[in-house]
C-alpha positions as CSV (number, residue, x, y, z in Angstrom):
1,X,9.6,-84.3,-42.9
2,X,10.9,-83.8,-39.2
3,X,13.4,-81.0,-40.6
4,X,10.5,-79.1,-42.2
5,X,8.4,-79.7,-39.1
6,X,11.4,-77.8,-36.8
7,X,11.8,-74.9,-39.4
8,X,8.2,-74.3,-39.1
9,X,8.6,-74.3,-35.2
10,X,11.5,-72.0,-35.3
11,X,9.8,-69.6,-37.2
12,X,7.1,-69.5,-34.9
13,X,9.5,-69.0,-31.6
14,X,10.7,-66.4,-33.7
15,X,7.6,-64.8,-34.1
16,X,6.7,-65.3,-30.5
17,X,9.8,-63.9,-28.9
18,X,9.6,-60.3,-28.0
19,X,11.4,-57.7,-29.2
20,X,13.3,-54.4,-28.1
21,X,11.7,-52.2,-30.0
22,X,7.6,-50.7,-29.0
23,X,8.0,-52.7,-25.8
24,X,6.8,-51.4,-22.0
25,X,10.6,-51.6,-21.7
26,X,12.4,-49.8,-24.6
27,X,13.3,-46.3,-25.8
28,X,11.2,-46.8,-28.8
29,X,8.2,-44.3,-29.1
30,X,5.1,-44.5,-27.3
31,X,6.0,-47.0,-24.9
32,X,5.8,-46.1,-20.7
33,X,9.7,-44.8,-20.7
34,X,10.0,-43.2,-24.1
35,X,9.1,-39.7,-25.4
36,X,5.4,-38.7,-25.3
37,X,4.5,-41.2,-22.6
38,X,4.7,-41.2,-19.1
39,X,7.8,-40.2,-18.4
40,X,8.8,-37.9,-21.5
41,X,8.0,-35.1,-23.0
42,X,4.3,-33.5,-22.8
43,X,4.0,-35.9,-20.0
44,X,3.9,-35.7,-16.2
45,X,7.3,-35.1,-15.4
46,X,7.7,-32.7,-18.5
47,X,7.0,-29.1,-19.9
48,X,3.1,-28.3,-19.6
49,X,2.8,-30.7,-17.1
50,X,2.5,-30.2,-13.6
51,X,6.4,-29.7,-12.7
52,X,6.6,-27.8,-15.5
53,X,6.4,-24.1,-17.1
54,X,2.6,-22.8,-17.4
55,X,2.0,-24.8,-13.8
56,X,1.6,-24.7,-10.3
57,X,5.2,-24.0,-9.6
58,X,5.9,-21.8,-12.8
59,X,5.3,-18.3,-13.9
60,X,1.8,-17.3,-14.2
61,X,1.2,-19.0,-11.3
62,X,0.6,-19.5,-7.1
63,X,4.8,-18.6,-6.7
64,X,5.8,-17.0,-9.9
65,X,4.8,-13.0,-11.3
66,X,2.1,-11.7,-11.4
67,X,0.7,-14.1,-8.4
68,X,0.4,-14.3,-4.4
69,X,4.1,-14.4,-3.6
70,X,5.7,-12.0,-6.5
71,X,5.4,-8.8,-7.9
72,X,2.2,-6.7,-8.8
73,X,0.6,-9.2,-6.5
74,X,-1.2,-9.6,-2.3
75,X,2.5,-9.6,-0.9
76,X,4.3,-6.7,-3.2
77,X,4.2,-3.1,-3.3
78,X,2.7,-2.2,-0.1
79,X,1.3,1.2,0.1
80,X,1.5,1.8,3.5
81,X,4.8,0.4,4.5
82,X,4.5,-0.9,8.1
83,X,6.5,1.9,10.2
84,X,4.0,4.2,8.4
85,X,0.9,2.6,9.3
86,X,2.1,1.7,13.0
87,X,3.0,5.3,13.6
88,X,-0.8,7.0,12.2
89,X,-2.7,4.0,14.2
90,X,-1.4,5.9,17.4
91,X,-2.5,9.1,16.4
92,X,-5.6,9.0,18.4
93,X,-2.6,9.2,21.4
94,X,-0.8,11.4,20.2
95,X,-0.5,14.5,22.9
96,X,1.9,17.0,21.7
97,X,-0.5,20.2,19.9
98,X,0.2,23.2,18.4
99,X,-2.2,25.8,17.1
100,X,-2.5,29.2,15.6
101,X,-3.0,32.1,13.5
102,X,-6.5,31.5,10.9
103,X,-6.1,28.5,11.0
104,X,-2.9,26.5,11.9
105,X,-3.2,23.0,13.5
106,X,-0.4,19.9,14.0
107,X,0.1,17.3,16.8
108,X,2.2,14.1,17.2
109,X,4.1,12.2,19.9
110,X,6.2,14.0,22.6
111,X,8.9,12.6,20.8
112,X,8.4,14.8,17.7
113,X,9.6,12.0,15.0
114,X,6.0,11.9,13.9
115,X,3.8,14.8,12.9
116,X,0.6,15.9,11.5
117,X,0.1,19.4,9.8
118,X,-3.1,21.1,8.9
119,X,-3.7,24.5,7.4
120,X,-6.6,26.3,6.7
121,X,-6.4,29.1,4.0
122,X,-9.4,31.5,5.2
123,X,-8.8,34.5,3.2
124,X,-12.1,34.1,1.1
125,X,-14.1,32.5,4.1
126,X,-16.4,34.2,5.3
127,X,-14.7,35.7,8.8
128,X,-14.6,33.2,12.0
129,X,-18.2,33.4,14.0
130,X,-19.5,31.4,16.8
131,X,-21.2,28.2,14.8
132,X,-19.2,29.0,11.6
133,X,-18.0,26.2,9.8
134,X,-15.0,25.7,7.0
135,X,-14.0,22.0,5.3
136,X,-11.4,21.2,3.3
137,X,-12.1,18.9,0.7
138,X,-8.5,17.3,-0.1
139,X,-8.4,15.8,-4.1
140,X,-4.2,16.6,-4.9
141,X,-5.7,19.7,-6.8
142,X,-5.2,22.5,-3.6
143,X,-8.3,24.8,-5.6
144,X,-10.6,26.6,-3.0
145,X,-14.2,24.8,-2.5
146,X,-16.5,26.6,-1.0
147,X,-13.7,29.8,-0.3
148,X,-11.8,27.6,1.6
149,X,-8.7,25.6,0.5
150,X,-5.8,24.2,2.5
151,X,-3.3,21.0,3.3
152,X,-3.0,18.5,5.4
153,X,0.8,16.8,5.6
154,X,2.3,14.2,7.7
155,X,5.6,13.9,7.7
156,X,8.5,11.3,9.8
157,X,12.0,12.7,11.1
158,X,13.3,14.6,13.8
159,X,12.7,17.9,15.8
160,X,9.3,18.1,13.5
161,X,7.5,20.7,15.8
162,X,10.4,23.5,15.9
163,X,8.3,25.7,12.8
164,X,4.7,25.3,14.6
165,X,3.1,28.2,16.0
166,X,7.3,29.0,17.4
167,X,9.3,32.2,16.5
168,X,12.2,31.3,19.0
169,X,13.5,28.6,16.2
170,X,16.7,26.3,18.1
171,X,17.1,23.9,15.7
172,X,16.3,22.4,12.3
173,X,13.5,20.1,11.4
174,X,15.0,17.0,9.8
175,X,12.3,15.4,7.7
176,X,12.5,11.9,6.1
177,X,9.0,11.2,5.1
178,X,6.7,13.5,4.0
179,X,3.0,12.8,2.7
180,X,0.8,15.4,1.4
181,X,-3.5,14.5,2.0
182,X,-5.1,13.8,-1.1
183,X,-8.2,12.3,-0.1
184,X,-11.0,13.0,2.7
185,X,-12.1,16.1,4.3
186,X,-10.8,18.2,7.4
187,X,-13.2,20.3,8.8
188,X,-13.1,23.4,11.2
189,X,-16.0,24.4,13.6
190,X,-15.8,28.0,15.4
191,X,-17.3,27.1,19.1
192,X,-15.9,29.9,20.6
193,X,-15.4,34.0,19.6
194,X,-14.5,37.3,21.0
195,X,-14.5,40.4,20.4
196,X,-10.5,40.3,20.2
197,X,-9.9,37.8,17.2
198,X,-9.1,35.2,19.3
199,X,-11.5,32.1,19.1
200,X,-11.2,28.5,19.5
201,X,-12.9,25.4,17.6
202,X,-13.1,22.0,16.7
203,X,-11.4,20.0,13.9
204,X,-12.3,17.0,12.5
205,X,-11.0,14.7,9.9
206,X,-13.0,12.0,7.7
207,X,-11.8,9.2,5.3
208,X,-8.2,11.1,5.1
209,X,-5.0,9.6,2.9
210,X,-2.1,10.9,2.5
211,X,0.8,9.7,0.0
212,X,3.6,10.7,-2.1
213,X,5.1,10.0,-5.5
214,X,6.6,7.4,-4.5
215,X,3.6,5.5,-4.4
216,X,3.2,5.3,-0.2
217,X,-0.6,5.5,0.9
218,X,-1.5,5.7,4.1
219,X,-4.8,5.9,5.9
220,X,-5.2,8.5,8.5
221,X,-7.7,7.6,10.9
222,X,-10.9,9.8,11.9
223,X,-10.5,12.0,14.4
224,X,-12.2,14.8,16.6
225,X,-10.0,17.5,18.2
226,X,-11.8,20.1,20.5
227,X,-10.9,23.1,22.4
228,X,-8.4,24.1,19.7
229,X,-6.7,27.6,19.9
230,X,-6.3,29.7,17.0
231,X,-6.6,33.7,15.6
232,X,-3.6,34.6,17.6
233,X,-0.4,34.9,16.2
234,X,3.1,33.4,18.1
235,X,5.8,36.5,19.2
């Protein structure tokens, strides 16, 4: 009787005692160190989780493409690169002008590594008259609105004013950066006229951008120019 009375009690240790496999401490499944729980797969340390792919520190999101800190995104492809945009800010201070002919217009720095270029094209204007005004709608297309077409280029290099309004050339423009106007208006206001063809005005430019193909946009600012020469020819 007493040895039937301890194999009964031994099988119930037995069925008591923990075992290895299922347990909080095991590699069996589902358990807190094993695969699909807390620290496996599908889990927080894992893939779709957050140190993983599809998260906050993965692609698709605050640091990877197509976010804040990577391509097509706030921080890449600038349009106006900084130089650019320093250099045009200043433009209102700019005090080097040239002017000419029906109608030529540029200015820029004393320095002449910066310059601004306008050109009217007048031929089927009507012909310059005290109060007479011409604009220059800019759209990349160059066609005449209004009988009036023209360009408006700024460009970034050395010796840039040798060509204006100058038949006594000394030396060669070098030109690194060159943006041609494709938005905005420029517009040319006759305030003064004699008898002789020479006459004077006032230029303004609205909402202006220039760029090129390399995808560089830059914002010229407004600006108001009086006083300006022109109808006379340099030589």
């Amino acid at each position: 009787m007493r040895t039937w009375l301890f194999f009964l009690l031994a099988l119930g240790l037995a069925a008591c005692t923990p075992t290895r496999n299922d347990d909080d401490d095991s590699a069996g499944s589902d358990d807190d160190d094993s695969a699909d729980d807390d620290d496996a797969v599908d889990d927080d340390d894992s893939m779709d989780d957050d140190d993983a792919m599809d998260d906050d520190d993965a692609m698709d999101d605050d640091d990877a493409v197509d976010d804040d800190d990577s391509m097509d995104d706030d921080d890449s492809g600038v349009d106006c690169p900084a130089y650019l945009a320093a250099a045009l800010a200043d433009l209102p201070t700019w005090t080097t002008q040239h002017s000419c002919s029906n109608a030529f217009f540029s200015t820029g720095p004393s320095d002449a590594t910066t310059r601004l270029g306008l050109s009217f094209n007048l031929q089927q204007a009507p012909d310059p008259a005290l109060g007479v005004t011409w604009q220059i709608v800019f759209d990349g297309s160059f066609e005449p609105k209004n009988g009036v077409s023209g360009l408006l280029e700024v460009q970034q290099g050395s010796n840039l004013f040798e060509y204006d309004c100058n038949d006594a050339i000394s030396v060669e423009p070098v030109i690194t950066v060159e943006l041609m106007a494709d938005e905005g208006t420029a517009t040319l206001e006759v305030t003064e006229y004699n008898d002789t063809k020479w006459w004077s005005g006032t230029i303004t430019l609205s909402g202006v951008w220039v760029g090129n193909a390399s995808g560089i946009h830059c914002a010229v600012p407004d600006q108001v120019w009086t006083d300006v020469s022109l109808g006379w020819l340099p030589g």
